[in-house]
N, C-alpha and C positions, 0 to 999 in steps of 0.2 A: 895745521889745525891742532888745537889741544882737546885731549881728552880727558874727563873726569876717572875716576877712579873706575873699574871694572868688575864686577862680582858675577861669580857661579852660583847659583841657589837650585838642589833640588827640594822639593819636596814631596811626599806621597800621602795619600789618601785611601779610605776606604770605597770602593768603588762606589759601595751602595748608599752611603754618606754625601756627595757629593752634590750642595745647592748655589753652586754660584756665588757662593758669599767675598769670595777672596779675586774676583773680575773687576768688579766697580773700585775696589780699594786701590787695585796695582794701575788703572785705567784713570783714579784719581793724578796719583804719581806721574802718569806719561802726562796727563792735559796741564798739570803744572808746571811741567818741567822740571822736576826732581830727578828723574831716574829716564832711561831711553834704553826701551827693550831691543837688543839689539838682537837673539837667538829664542828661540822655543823651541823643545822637543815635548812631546807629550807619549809616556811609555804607561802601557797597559800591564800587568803584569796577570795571567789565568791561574785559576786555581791550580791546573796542574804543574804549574813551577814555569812557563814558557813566558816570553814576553813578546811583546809587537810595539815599535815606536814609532811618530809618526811625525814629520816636519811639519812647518805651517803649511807649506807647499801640497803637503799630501793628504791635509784633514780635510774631510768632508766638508759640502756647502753650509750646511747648516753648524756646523762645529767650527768652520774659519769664519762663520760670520758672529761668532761671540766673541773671538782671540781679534778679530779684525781691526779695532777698534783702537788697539795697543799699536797699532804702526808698528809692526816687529818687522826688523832691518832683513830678516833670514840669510845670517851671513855665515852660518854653516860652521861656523868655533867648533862649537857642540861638537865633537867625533864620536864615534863607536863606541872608543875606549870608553869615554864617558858615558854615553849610552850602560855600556854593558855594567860597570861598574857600580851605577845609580842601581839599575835591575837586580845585581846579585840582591843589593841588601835590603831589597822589597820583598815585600809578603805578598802572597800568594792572593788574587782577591785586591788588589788592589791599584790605583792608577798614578802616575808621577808628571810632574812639569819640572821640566829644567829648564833654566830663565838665566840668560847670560845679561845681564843691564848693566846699562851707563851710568853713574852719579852724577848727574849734570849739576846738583849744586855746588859743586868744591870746582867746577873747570873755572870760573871767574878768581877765586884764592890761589888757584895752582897757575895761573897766568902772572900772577901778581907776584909767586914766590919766582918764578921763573925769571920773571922783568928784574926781581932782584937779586937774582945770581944766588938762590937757595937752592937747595938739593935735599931730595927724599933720603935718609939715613934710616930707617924705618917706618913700618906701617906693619899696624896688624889691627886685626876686628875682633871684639874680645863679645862673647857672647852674654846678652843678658842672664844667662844663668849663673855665671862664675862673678859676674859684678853683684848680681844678688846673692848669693853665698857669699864671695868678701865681705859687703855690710855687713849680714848676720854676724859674720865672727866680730868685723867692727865692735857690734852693737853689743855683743854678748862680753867682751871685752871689755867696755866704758861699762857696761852695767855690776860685773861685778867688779870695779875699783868703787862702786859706792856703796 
């Protein structure tokens, strides 16, 4: 079996902020088959500095039945390490999803470079902030040659 490409994504949130906005987007992605949620952890982090993380396994009925819908593999990647590492750099007052997913649209390209005897030589994910700041300079550049 080929797999698409693999990504770690955490992110964190203000507890008291939190409406649901970002469930139907990532739940778009799994029904199209773009991305295959394959881990979930969900860490809380208390105001007094503690945290508590919770698998899909171990959220509540009414909280796995929001997450539920994502088909998440719970295939356990996710470790402690990760865990605890995500938490240090969380504030105090706030909640994180760590999302390990599949790229399922590159597994049909990565079959076809395979079938042609191609090999990965690099890969890297370049974050939209640094491709927007290169433009800028781009742009600032071209503006002042005229």
């Amino acid at each position: 079996m080929t797999y698409g490409p693999i990504d770690f994504l955490a992110l964190d949130f203000k507890t008291d902020q939190l409406k649901g906005e970002i469930i139907p987007e990532l739940l778009e992605l799994v029904k199209n088959k773009v991305v295959r949620v394959i881990d979930l952890v969900i860490i809380q982090k208390y105001e007094d500095g503690h945290h508590a993380a919770m698998e899909m396994q171990q959220l509540a009925p009414d909280l796995l039945s929001v997450f539920d819908p994502l088909e998440v593999q719970i295939s356990g990647i996710i470790q402690v390490e990760d865990i605890a590492n995500v938490a240090e750099a969380m504030e105090p007052g706030t909640n994180a999803a760590l999302l390990l997913f599949e790229n399922l649209w590159a597994v049909k390209f990565k079959e076809a470079v395979l079938r042609a005897n191609g090999r990965l030589l690099a890969h890297e994910r370049i974050p939209f902030e640094v491709v927007e700041e290169t433009l800028d300079v781009f742009a600032q550049a071209e503006s002042s040659k005229v």
